[in-house]
Backbone as a chain_set.jsonl record, in Angstrom:
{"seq": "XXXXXXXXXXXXXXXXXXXXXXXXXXXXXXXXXXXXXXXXXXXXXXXXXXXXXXXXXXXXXXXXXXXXXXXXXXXXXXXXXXXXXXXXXXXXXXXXXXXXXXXXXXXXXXXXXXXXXXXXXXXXXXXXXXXXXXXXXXXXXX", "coords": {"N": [[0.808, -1.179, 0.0], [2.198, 1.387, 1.316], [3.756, 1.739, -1.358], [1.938, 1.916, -3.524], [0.852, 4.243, -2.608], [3.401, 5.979, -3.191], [3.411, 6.078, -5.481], [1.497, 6.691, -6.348], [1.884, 9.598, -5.322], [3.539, 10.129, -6.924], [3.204, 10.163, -9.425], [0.87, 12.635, -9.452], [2.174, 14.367, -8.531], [3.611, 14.705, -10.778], [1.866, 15.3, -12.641], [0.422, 17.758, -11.457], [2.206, 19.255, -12.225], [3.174, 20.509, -14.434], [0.745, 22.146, -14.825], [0.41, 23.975, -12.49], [2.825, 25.561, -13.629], [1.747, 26.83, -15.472], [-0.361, 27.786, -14.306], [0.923, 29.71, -12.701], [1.811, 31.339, -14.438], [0.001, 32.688, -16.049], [-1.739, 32.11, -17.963], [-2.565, 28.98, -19.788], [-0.455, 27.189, -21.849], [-1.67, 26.892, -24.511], [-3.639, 28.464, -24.767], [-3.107, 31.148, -25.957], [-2.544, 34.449, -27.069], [-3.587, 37.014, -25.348], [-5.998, 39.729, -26.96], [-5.652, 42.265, -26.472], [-2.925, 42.614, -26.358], [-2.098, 41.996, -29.179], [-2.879, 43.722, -30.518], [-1.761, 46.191, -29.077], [0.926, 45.591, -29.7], [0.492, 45.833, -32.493], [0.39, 48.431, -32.435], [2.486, 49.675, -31.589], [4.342, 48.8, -33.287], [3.223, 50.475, -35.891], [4.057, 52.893, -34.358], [6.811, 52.77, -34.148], [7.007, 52.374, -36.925], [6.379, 54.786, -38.004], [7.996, 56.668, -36.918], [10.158, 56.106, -38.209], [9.729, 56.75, -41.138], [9.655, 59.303, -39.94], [12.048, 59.705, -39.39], [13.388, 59.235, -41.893], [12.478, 60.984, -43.889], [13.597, 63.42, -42.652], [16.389, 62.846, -42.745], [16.344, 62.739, -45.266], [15.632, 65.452, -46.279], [17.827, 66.788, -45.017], [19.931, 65.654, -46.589], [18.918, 66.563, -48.908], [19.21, 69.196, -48.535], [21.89, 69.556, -48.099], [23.008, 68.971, -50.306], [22.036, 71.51, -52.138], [23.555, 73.099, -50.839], [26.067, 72.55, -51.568], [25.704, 72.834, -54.048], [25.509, 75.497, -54.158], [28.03, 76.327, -53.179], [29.439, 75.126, -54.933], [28.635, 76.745, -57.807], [29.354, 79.718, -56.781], [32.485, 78.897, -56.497], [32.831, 78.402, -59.11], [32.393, 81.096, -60.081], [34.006, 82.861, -58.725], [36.211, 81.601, -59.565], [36.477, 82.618, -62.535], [35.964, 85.003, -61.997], [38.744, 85.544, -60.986], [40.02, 84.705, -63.258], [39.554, 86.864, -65.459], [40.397, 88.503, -64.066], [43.059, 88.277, -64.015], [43.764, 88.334, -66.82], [42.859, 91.035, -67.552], [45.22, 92.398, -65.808], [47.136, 90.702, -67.493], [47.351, 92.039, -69.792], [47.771, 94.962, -68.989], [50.206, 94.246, -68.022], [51.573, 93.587, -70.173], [50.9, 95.653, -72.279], [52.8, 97.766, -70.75], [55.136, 96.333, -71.014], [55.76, 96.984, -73.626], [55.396, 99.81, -73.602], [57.874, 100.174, -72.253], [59.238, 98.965, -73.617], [59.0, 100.655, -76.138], [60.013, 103.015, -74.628], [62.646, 102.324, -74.364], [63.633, 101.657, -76.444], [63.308, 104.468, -77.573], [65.485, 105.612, -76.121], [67.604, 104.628, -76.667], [68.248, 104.763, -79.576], [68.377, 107.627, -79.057], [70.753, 107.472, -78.161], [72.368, 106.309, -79.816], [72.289, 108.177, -81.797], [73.185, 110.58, -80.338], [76.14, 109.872, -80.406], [77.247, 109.27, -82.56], [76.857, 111.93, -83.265], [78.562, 113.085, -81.81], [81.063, 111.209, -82.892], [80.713, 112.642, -85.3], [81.542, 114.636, -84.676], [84.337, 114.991, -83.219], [85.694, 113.608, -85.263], [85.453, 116.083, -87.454], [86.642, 117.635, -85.458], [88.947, 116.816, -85.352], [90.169, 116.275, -87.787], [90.117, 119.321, -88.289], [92.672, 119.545, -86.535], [94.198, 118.085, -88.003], [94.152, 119.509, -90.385], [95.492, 121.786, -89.391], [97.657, 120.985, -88.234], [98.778, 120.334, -90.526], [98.773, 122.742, -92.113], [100.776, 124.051, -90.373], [103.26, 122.278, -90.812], [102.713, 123.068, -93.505], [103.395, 125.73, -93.854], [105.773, 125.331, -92.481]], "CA": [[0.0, 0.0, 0.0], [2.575, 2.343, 1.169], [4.155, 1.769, -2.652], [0.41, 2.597, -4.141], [0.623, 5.492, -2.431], [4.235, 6.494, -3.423], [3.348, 5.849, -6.781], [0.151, 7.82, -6.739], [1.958, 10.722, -5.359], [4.789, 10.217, -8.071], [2.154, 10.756, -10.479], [-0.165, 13.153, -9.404], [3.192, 15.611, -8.808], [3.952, 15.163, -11.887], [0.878, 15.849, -13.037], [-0.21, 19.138, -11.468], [3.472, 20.599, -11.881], [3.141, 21.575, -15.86], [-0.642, 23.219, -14.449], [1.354, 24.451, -11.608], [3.545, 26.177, -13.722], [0.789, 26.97, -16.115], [-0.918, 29.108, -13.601], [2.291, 31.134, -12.618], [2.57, 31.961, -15.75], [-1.33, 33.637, -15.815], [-2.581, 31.018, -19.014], [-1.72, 27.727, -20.265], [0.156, 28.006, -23.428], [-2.607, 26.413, -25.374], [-4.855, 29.79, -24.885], [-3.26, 32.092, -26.841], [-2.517, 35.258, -26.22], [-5.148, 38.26, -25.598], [-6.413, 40.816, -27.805], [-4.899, 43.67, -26.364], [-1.781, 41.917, -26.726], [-1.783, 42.301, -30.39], [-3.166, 45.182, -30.644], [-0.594, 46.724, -28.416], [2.021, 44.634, -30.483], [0.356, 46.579, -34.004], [0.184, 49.584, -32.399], [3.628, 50.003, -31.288], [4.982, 48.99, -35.122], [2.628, 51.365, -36.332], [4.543, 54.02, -34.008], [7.864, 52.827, -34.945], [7.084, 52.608, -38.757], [6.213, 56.403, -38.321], [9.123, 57.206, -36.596], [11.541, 55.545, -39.064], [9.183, 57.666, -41.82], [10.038, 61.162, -40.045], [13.923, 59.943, -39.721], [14.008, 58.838, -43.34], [11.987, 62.378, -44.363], [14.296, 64.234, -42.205], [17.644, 62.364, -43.652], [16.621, 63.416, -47.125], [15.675, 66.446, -46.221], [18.942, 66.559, -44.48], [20.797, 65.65, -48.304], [18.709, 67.267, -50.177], [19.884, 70.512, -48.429], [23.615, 69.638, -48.231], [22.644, 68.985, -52.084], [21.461, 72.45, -52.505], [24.242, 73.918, -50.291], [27.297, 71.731, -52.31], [25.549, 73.352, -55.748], [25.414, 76.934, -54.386], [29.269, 76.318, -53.388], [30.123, 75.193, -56.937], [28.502, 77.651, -58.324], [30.186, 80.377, -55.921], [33.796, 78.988, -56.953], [33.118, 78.802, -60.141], [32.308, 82.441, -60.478], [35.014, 83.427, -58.383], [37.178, 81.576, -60.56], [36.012, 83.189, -63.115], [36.096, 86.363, -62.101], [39.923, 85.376, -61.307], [40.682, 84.702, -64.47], [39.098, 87.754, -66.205], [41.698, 89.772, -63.649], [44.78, 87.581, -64.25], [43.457, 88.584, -67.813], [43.396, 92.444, -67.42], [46.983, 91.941, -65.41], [48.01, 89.952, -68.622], [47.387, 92.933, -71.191], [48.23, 95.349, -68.175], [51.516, 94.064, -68.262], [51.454, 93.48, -71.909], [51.324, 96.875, -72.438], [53.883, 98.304, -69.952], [56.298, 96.019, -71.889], [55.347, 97.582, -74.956], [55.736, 101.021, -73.742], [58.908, 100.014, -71.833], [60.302, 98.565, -74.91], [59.353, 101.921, -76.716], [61.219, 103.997, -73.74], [63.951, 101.671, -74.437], [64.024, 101.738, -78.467], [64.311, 105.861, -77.923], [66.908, 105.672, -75.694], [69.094, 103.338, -77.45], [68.032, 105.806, -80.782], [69.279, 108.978, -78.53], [72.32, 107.492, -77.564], [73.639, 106.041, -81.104], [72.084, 109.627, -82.102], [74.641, 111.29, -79.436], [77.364, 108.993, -80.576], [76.933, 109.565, -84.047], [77.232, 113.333, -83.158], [80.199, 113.051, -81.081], [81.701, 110.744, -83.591], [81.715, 113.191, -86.549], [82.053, 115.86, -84.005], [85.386, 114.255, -82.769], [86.09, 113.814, -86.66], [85.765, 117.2, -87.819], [87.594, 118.387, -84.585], [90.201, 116.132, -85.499], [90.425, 116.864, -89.152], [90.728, 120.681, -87.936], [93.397, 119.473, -86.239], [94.895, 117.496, -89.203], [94.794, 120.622, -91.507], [95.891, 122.95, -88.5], [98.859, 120.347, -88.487], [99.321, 120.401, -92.192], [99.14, 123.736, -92.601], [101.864, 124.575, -89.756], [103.575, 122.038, -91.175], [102.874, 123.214, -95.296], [103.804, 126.754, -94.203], [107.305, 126.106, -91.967]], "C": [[0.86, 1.256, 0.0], [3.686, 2.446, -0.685], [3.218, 2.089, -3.385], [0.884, 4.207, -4.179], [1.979, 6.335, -2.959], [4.064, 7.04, -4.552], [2.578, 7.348, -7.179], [0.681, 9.215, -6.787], [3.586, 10.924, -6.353], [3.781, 11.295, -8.844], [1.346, 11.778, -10.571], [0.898, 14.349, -9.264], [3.781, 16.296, -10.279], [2.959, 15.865, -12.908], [0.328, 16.913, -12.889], [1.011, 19.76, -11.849], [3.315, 21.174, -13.529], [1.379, 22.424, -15.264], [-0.111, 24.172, -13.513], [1.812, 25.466, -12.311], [2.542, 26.994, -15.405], [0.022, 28.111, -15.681], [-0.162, 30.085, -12.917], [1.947, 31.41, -13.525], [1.203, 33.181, -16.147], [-2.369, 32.611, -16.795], [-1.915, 30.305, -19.275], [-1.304, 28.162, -21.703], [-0.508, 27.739, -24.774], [-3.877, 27.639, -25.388], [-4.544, 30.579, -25.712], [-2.912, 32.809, -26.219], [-3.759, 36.551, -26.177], [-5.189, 39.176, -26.403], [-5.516, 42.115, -27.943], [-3.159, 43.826, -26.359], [-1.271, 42.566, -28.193], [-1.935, 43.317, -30.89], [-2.002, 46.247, -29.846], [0.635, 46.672, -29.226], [1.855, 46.189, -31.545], [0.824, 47.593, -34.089], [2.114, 50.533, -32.321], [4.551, 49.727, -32.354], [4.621, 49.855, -35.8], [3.449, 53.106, -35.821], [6.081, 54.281, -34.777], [7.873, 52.545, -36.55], [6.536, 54.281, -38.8], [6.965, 57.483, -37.894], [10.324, 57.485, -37.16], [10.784, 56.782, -40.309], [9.936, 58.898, -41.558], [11.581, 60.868, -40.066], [13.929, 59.725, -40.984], [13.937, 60.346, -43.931], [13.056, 63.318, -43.852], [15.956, 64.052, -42.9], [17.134, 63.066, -45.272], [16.189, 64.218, -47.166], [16.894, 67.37, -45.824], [19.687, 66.923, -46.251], [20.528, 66.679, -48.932], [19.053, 69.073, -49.974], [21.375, 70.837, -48.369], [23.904, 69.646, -49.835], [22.761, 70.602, -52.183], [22.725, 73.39, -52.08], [25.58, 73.89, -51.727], [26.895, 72.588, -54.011], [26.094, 74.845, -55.487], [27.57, 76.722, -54.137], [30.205, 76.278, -54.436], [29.921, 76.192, -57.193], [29.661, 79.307, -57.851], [31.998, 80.109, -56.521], [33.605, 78.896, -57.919], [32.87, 80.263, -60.846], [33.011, 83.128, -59.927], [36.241, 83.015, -59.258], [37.31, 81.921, -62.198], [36.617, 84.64, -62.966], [38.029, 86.458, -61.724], [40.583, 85.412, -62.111], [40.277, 85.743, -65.008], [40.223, 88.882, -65.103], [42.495, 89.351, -63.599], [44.781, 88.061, -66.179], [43.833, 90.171, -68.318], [45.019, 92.384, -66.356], [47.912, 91.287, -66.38], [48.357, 91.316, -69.51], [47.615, 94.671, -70.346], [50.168, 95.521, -68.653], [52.289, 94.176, -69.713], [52.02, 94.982, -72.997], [52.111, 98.187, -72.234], [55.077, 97.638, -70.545], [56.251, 96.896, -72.764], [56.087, 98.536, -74.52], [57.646, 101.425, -72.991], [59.988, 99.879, -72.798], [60.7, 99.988, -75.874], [60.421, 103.031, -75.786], [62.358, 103.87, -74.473], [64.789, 101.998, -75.948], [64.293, 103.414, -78.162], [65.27, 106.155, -77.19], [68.031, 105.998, -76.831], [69.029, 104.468, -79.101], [68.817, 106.989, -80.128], [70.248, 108.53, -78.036], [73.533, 107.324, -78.512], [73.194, 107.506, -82.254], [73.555, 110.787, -81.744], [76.262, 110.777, -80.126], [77.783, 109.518, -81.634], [77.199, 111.131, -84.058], [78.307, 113.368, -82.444], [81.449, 112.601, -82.114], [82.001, 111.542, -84.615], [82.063, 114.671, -85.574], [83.753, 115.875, -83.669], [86.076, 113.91, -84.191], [86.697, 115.028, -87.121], [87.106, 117.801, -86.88], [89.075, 117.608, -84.894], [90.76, 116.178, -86.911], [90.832, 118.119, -89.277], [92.147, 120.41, -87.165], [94.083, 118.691, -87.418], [95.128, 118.654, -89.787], [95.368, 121.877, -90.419], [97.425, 122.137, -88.555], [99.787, 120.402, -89.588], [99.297, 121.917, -92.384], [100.31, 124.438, -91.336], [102.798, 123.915, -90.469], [104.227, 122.478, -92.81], [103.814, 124.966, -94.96], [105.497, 126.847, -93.565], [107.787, 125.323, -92.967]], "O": [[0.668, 2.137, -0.838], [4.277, 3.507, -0.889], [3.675, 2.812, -4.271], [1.144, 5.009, -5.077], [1.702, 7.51, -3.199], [4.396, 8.196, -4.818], [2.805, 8.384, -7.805], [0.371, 10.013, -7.671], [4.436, 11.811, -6.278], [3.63, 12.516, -8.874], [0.952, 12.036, -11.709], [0.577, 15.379, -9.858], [4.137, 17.39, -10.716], [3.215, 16.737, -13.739], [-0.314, 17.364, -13.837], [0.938, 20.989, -11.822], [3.365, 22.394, -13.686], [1.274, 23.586, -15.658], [-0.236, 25.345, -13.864], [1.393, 26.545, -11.891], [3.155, 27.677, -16.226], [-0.24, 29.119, -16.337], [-0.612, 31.185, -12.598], [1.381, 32.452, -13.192], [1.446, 34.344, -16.47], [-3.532, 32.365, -16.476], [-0.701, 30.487, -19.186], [-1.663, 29.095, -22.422], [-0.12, 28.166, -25.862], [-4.909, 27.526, -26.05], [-5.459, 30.973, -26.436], [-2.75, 32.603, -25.016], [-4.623, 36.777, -27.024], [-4.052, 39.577, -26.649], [-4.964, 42.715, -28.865], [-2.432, 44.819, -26.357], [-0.356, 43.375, -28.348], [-1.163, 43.839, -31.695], [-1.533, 47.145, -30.545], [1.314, 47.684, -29.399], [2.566, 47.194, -31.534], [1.465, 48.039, -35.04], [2.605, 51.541, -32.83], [5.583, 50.398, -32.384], [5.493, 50.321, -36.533], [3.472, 54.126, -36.51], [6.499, 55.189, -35.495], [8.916, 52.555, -37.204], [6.358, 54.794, -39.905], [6.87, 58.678, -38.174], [11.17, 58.362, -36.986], [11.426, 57.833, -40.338], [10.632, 59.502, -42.374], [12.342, 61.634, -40.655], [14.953, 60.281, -41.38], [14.933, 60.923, -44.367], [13.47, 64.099, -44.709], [16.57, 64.97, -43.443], [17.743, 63.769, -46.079], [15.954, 64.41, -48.358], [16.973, 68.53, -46.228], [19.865, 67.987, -46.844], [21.278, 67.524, -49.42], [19.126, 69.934, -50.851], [21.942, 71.92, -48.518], [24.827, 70.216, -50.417], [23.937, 70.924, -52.351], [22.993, 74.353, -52.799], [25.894, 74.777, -52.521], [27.725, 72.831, -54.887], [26.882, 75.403, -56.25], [28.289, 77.05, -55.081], [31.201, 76.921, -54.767], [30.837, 76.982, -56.963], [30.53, 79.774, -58.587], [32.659, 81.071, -56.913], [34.529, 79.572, -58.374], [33.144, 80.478, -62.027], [32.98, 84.282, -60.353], [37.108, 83.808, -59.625], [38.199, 81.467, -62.918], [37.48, 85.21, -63.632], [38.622, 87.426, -62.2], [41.676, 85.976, -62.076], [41.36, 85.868, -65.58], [40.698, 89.932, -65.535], [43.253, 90.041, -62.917], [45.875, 88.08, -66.743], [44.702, 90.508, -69.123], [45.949, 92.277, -67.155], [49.135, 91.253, -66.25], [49.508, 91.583, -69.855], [47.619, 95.619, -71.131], [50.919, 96.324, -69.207], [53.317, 94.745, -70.082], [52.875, 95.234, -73.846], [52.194, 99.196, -72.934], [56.092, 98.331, -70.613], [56.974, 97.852, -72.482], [57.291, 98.514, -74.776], [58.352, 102.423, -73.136], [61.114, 100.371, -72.867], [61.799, 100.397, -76.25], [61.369, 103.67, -76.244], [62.985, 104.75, -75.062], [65.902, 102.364, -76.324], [65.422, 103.804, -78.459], [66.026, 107.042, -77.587], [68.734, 106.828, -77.407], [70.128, 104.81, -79.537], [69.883, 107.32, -80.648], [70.806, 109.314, -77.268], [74.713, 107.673, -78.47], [73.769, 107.722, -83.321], [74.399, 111.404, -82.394], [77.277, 111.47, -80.201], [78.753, 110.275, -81.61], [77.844, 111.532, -85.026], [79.132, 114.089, -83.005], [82.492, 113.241, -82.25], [83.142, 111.519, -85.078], [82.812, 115.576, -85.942], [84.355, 116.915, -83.94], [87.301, 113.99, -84.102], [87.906, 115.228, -87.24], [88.171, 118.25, -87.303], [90.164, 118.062, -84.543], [91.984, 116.097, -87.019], [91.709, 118.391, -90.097], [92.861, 121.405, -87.29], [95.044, 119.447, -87.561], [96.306, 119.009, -89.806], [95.642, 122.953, -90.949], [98.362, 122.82, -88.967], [101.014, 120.481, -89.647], [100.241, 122.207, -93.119], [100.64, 125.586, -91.633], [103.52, 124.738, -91.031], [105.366, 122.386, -93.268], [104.718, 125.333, -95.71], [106.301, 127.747, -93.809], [108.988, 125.336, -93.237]]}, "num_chains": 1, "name": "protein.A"}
């Protein structure tokens, strides 16, 4: 008998302990879960799929203004470089023309100096030819 009874209460432990642990739990796992469960569940994807929405909207709103910025920047250096070159341009023909007139300085120089020369030279001639016939004629007359 007392082996009956061991038995019995083998069995009957084993038997309430998955209900046992069935009713901790609040339902057996064969119920399901409740309504507001899923609904809770939906609701809270529904928040985060409208969250991820305003970050995505905000990210490419985000771009599309670093977009907008990155164009006006191009634009910006390329009209400064621009306007760079159109005054490395006037500085070209600037310069261009200060040669020029440098060169002309230069050309009348170099003209008034083999001018001068050229007058010295027959000046320095004659004076020296007056001295030739001032020679020759001391000479022709002693």
């Amino acid at each position: 008998m007392k082996e009956r009874l061991g038995v019995l209460a083998i069995i009957c432990f084993f038997a309430i302990l998955p209900t046992k642990q069935c009713a901790i739990a609040g339902q057996p796992e064969w119920a399901g879960k409740p309504e507001w469960v899923e609904e809770f569940k939906a609701d809270r994807a529904d928040e985060r799929e409208y969250r991820n929405e305003l970050r995505e909207e905000a990210r490419n709103a985000e771009r599309e203004a670093r977009k907008i910025a990155r164009k006006e920047e191009k634009t910006a250096r390329k009209a400064k470089r621009k306007a760079e070159k159109i005054a490395r341009k006037k500085e070209k023909i600037a310069r261009k023309a200060e040669r020029r007139a440098m060169k002309a300085v230069h050309k009348e120089e170099k003209q008034a100096l083999k001018a001068e020369q050229k007058k010295r030279k027959i000046e320095e001639d004659d004076s020296a030819d007056e001295e030739m016939e001032k020679k020759i004629d001391d000479k022709g007359t002693v």
